[in-house]
TORKOL-4160 file (C-alpha; in steps of 0.2 Angstrom, whole numbers, padded with zeros to 4 digits, m for minus):
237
<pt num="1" X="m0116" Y="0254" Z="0020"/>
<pt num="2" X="m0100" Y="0244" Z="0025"/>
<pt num="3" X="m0090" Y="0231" Z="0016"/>
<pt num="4" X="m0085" Y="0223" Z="0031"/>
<pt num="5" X="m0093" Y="0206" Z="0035"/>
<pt num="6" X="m0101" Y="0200" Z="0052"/>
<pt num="7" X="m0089" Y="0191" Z="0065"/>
<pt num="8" X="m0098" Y="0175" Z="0060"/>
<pt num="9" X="m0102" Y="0164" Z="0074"/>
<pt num="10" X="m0089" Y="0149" Z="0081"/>
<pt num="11" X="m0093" Y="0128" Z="0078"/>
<pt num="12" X="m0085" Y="0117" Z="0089"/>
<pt num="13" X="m0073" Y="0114" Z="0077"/>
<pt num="14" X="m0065" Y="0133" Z="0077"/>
<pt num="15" X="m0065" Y="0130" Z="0097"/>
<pt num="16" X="m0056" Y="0113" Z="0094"/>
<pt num="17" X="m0042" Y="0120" Z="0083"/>
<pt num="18" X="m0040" Y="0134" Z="0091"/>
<pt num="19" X="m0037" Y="0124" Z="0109"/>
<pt num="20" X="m0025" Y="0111" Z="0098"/>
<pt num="21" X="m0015" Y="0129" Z="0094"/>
<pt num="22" X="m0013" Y="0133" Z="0112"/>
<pt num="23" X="m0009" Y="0115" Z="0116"/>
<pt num="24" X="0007" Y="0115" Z="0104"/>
<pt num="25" X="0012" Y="0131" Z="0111"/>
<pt num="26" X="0011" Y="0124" Z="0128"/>
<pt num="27" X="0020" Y="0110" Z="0125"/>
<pt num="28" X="0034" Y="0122" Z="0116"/>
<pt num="29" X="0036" Y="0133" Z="0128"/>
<pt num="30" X="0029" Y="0148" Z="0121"/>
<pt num="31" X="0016" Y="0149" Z="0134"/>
<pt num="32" X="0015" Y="0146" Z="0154"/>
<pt num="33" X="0003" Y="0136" Z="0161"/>
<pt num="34" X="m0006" Y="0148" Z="0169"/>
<pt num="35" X="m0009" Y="0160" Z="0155"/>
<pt num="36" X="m0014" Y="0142" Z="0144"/>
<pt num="37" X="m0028" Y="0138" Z="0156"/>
<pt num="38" X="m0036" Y="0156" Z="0152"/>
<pt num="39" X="m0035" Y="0156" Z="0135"/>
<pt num="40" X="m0042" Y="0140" Z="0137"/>
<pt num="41" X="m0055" Y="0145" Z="0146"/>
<pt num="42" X="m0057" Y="0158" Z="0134"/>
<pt num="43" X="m0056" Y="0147" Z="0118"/>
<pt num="44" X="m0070" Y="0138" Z="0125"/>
<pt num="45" X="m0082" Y="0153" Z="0128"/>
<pt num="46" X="m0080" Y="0164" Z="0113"/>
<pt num="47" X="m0095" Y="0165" Z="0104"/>
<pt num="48" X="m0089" Y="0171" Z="0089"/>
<pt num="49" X="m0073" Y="0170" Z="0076"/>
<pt num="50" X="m0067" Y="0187" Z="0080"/>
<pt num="51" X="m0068" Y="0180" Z="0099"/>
<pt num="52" X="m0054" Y="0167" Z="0095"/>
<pt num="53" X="m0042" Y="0175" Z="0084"/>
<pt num="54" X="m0033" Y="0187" Z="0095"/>
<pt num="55" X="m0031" Y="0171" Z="0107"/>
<pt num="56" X="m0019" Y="0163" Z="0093"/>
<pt num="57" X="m0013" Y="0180" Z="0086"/>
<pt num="58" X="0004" Y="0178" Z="0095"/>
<pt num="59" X="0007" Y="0161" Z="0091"/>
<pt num="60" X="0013" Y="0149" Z="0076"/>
<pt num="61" X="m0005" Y="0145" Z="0067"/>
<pt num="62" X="0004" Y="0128" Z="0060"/>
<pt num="63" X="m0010" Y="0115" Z="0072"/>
<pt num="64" X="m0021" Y="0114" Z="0054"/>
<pt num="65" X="m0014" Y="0128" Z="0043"/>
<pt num="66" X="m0024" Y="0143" Z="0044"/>
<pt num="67" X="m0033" Y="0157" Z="0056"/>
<pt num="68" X="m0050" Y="0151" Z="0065"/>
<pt num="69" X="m0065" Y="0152" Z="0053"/>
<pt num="70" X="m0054" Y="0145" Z="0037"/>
<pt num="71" X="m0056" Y="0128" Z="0038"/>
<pt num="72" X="m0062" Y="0119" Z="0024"/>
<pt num="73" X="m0081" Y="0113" Z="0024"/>
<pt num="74" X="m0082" Y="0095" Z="0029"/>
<pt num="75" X="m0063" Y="0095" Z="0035"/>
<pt num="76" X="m0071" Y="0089" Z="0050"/>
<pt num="77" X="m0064" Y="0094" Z="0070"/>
<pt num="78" X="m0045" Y="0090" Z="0074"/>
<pt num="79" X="m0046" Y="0072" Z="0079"/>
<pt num="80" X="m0035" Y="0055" Z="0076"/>
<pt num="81" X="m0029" Y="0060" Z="0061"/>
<pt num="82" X="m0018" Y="0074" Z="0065"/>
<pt num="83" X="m0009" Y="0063" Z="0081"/>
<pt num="84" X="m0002" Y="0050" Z="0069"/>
<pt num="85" X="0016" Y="0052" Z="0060"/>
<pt num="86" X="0032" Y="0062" Z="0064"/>
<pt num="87" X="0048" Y="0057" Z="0072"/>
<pt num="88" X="0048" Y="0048" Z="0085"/>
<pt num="89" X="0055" Y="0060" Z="0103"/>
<pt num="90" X="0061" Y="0043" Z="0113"/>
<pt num="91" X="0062" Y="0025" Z="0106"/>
<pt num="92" X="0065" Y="0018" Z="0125"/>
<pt num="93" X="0067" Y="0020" Z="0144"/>
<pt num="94" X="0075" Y="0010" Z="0157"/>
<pt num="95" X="0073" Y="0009" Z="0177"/>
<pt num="96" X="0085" Y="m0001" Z="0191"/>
<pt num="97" X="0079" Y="0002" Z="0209"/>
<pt num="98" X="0071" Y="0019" Z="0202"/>
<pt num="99" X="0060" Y="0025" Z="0191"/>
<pt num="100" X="0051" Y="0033" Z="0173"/>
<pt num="101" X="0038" Y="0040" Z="0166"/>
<pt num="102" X="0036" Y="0045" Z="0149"/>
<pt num="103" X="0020" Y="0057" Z="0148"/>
<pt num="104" X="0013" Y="0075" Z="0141"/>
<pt num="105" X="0016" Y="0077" Z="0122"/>
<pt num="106" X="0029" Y="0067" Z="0113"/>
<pt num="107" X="0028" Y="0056" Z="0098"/>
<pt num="108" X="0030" Y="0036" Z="0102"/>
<pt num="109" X="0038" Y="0024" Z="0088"/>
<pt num="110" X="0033" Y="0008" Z="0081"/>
<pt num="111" X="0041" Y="0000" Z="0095"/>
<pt num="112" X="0046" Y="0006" Z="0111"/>
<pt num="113" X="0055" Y="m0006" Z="0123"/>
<pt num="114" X="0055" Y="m0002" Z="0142"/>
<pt num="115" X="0063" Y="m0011" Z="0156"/>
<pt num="116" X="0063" Y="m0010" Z="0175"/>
<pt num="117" X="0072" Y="m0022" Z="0187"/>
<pt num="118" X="0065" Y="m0018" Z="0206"/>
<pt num="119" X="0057" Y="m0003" Z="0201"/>
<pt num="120" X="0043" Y="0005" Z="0191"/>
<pt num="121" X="0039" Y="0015" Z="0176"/>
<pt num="122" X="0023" Y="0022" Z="0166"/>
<pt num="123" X="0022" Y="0025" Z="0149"/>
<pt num="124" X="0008" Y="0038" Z="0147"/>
<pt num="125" X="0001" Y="0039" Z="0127"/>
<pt num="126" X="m0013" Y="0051" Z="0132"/>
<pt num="127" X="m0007" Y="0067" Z="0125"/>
<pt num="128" X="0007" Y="0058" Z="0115"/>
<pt num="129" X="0007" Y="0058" Z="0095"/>
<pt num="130" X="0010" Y="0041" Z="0086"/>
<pt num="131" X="0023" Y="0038" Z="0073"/>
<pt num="132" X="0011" Y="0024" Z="0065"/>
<pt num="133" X="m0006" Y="0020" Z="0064"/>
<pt num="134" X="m0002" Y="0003" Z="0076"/>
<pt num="135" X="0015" Y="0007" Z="0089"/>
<pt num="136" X="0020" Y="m0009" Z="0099"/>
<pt num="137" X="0025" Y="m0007" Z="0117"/>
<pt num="138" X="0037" Y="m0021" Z="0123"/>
<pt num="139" X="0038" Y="m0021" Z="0140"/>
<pt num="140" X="0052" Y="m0033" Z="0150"/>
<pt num="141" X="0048" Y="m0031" Z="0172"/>
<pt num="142" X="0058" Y="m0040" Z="0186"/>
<pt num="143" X="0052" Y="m0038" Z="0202"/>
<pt num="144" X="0045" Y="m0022" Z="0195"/>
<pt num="145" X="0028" Y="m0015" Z="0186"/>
<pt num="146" X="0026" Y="m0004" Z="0171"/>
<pt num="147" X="0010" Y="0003" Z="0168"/>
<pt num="148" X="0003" Y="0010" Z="0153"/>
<pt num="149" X="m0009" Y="0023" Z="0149"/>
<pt num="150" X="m0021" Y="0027" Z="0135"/>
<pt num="151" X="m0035" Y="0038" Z="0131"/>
<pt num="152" X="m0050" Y="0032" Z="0127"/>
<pt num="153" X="m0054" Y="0026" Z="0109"/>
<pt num="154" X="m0037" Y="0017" Z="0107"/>
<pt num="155" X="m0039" Y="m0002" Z="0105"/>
<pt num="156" X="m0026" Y="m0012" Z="0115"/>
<pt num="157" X="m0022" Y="m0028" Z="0113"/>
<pt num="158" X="m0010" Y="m0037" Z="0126"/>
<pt num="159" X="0001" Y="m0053" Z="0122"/>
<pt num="160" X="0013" Y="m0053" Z="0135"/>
<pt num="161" X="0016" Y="m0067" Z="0146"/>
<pt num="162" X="0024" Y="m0070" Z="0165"/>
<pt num="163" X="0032" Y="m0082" Z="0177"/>
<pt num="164" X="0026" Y="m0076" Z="0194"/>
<pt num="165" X="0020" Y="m0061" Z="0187"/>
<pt num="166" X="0007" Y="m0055" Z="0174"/>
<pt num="167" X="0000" Y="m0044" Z="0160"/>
<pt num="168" X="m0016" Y="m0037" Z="0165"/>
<pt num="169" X="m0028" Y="m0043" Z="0148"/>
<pt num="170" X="m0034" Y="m0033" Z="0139"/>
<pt num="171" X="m0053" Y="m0028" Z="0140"/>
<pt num="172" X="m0058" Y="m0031" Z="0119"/>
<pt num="173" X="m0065" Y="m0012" Z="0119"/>
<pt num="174" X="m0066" Y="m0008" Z="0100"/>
<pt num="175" X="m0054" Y="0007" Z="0093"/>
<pt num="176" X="m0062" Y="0024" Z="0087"/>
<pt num="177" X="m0063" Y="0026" Z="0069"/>
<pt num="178" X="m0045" Y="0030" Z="0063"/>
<pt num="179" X="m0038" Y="0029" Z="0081"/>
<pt num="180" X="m0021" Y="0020" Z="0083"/>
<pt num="181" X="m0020" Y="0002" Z="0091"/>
<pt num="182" X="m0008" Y="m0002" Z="0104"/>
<pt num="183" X="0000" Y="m0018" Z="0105"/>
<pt num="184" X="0005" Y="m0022" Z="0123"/>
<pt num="185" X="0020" Y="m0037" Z="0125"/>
<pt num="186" X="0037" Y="m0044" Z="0133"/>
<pt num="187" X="0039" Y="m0052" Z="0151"/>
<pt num="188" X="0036" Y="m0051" Z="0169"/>
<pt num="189" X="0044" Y="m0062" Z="0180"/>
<pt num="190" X="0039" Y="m0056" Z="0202"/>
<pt num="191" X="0033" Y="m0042" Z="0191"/>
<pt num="192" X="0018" Y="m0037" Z="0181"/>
<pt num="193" X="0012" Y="m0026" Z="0167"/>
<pt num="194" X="m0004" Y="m0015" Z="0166"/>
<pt num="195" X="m0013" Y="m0002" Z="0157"/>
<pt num="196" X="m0027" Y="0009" Z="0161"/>
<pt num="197" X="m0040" Y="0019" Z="0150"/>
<pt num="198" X="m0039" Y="0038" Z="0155"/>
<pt num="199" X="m0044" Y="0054" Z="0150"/>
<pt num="200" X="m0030" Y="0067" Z="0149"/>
<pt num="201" X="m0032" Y="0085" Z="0161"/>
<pt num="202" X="m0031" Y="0092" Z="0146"/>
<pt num="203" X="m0047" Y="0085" Z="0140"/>
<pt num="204" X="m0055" Y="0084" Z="0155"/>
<pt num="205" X="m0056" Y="0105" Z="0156"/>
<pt num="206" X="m0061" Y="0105" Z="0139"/>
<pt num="207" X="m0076" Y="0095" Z="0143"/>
<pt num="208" X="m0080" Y="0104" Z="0157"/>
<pt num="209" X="m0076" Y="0120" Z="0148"/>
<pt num="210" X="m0090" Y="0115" Z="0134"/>
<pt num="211" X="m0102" Y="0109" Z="0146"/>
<pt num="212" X="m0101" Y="0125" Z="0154"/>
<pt num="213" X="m0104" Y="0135" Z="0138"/>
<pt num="214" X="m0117" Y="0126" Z="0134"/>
<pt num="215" X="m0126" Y="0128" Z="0148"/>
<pt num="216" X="m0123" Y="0147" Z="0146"/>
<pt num="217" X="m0131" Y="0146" Z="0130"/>
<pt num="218" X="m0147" Y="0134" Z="0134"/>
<pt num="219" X="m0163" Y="0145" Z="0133"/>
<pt num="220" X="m0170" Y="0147" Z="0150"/>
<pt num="221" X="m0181" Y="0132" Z="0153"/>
<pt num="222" X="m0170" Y="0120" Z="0143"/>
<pt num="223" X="m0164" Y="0106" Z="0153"/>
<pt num="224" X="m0146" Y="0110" Z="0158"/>
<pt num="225" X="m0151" Y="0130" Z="0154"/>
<pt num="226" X="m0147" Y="0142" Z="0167"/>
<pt num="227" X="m0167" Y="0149" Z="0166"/>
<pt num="228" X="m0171" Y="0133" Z="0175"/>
<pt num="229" X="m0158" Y="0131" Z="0187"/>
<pt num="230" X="m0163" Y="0148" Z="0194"/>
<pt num="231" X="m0180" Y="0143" Z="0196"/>
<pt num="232" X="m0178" Y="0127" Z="0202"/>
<pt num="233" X="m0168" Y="0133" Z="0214"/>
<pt num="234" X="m0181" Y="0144" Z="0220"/>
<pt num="235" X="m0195" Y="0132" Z="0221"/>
<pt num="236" X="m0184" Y="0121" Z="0231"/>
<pt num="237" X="m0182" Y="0137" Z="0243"/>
């Protein structure tokens, strides 16, 4: 007989966290992108506990305290909750006959105030964390246009205005359960001001990543199980 226990098997929510480890590494510096997307890839094919520690090992295991398979029951997957507070990284930006973008992981404040005058600038709030549960974004355009980006589940709500220029509406999508809300405002004049819903690359390769192990896993003869794609591939010759 042995004490030790069986690997127990991996939920989504090990995968998740584990992925949110290797994200904050990323964005740290501690990993390269290239080694980041195959521990990804891997994060999102283990099968087991013992699968996804050694993918963290190296790394600081401060995403949601603790090694994969520790989690509290009913904790629930890494979600809105753990993108809102901290200190803000940048309160503003500013272009003339240039240029901005603010994107990848930062934290955005209560209130960021951007500017461009003949030129153009995105604010990009799909990997960024949120100093407070709603941030307002005030934008100011002159013969210029700032766009800004947001993943999908945010609720935006737009109340800028313009004088030969405009703020795209917004669309009255409802916000995710305790997803931030984006409050979108200044003035455009020969200018205008748009946003756009959008999934990060990030989490684009983790849905494909899950749809692809879920395949793997379907019994043959599932829909979406690999069984049947082999055999439907045969009958169609």
């Amino acid at each position: 007989m042995t004490d030790e226990l069986p690997d127990l098997r991996a939920s989504d929510a090990d995968r998740d966290r584990v992925a949110g480890i290797l994200r904050d590494a990323l964005a740290e510096g501690r990993l390269a992108m290239e080694e980041f997307d195959e521990r990804l890839t891997a994060t999102y094919q283990a099968r087991t506990v013992g699968a996804l520690r050694p993918l963290v090992a190296d790394l600081p295991q401060t995403h949601d305290g603790g090694a994969p398979g520790t989690r509290a029951a009913g904790s629930g997957a890494p979600g809105w909750r753990e993108r809102i507070g901290g200190e803000p990284s940048s309160r503003g930006a500013f272009a003339f006959w240039s240029g901005f973008v603010r994107k990848g992981r930062w934290t955005a404040p209560r209130i960021f105030t951007a500017g461009v005058f003949q030129a153009g600038g995105q604010i990009d709030l799909r990997d960024a964390n949120f100093e407070a549960e709603e941030i307002t974004v005030r934008c100011f355009a002159l013969m210029g246009g700032i766009e800004v980006v947001v993943p999908p589940g945010v609720e935006v709500q737009v109340t800028g205005w313009g004088f030969m220029g405009g703020f795209e509406p917004d669309d009255s999508e409802p916000g995710e359960p305790g997803a931030p809300r984006v409050k979108i405002t200044g003035f455009a004049m020969m200018g205008g001001v748009g946003f756009r819903r959008k999934v990060s690359k990030l989490e684009k390769q983790r849905i494909k990543l899950e749809r692809e192990r879920r395949a793997e896993s379907a019994l043959p003869g599932e829909p979406g199980g690999r069984g049947m794609t082999e055999r439907r591939r045969k009958e169609l010759g």
